[in-house]
C-alpha positions in Angstrom: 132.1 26.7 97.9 132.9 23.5 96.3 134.4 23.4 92.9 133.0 20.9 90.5 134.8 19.2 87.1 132.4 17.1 84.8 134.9 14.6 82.4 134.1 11.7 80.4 131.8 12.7 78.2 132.0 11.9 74.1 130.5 10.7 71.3 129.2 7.2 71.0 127.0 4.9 68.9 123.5 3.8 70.6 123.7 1.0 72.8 127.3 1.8 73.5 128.4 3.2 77.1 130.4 5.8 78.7 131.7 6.9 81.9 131.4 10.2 83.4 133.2 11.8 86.2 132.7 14.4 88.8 136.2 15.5 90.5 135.0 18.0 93.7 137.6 20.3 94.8 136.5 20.5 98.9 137.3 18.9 102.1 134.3 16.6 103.8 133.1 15.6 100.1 131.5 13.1 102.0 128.6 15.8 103.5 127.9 16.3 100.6 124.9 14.4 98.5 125.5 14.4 94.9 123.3 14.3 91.5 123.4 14.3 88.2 121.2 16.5 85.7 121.1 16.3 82.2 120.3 19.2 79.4 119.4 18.3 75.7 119.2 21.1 72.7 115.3 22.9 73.5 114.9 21.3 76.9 114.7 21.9 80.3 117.4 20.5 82.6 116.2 17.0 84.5 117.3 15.2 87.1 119.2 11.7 86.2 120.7 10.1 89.4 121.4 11.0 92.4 123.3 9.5 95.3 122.7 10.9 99.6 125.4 11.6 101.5 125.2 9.6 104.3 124.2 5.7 103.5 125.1 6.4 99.7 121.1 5.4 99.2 121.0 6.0 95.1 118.2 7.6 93.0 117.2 7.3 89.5 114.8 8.9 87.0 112.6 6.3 85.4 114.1 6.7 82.1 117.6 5.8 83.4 116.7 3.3 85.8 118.5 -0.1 84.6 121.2 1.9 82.4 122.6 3.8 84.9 124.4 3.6 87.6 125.9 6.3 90.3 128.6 5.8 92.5 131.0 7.7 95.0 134.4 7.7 96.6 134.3 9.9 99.5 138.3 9.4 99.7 139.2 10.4 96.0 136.4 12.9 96.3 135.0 11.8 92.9 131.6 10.9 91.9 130.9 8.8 89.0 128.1 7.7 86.4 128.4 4.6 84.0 125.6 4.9 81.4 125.3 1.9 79.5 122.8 1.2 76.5 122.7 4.3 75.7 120.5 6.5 73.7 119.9 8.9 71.0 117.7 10.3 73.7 120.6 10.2 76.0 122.4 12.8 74.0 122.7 16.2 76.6 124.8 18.1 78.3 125.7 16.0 81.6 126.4 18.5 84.8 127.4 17.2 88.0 125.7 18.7 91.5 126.8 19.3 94.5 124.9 20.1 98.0 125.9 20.2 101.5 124.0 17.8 103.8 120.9 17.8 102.3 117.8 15.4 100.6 118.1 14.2 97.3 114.3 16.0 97.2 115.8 19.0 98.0 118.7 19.0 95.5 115.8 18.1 92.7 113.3 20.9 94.1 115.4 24.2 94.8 118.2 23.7 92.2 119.3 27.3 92.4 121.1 26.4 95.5 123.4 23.8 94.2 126.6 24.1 93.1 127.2 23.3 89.5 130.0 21.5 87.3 130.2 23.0 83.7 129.0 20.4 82.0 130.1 17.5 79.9 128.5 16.7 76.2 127.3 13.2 75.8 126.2 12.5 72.6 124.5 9.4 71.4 124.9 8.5 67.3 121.7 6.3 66.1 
C-alpha cells in the first residue's frame, strides 16, 4: 500500500499562492495516477486536480481551472500543486490521492479505494 505525506500547506492572504506537496513512499510511483481533493469546515470532500499516470494528461475542477496547476516527478516520487490567486473559498483541508493504474473517473467516482494522505490545512485570509 502506498504511503502518502501532504506538506506545504499554511496560511496566506487572498490572491497570494502556495505550494503543496505529495511525497509517496512506493516503488513504480509512476503506475500510479494521482489527485487532489479538498475538505472545507461543513463540506463534503471535492475533487481539485488530478493528473493520469501514463501521459501525465491533467484534470481540473472548474473552480480551479486557471489557478491551479498539478505536476509529477515519477523519479522523486512527489506530486505537486501550485495554487495561485487564491481564495477565501480556497481555504480546506488539501489531501493528496493515490491509485494504482487507474482513470482519473475512477479515482473521482469510488473514492473509498484510494489511498489517502493526511491532509494539509490551507487557509486563505480575506
Amino acid at each position: 500500500q502506498v504511503r502518502l505525506v501532504e506538506s506545504g500547506g499554511g496560511l496566506v492572504q487572498a490572491g497570494g499562492s502556495l505550494r503543496l506537496s505529495c511525497a509517496a513512499s512506493t516503488l513504480g510511483f509512476g503506475s500510479y495516477a494521482m489527485a487532489w481533493f479538498r475538505q472545507a469546515p461543513g463540506k463534503e470532500r471535492e475533487f481539485v486536480a488530478a493528473i493520469s499516470w501514463k501521459g501525465g494528461a491533467t484534470y481540473y475542477a472548474d473552480s480551479v481551472k486557471g489557478r491551479f496547476t498539478i505536476s509529477r516527478d515519477d523519479v522523486m516520487a512527489r506530486m505537486y500543486l501550485q495554487m495561485n490567486s487564491l481564495q477565501p473559498d480556497d481555504t480546506a483541508v488539501y489531501f493528496c490521492a493515490a491509485r494504482y493504474r487507474t482513470t482519473i473517473a475512477t479515482m473521482v467516482r469510488e473514492t473509498d479505494s484510494n489511498a489517502w494522505g493526511q491532509g494539509t490545512q490551507v487557509t486563505v485570509s480575506a
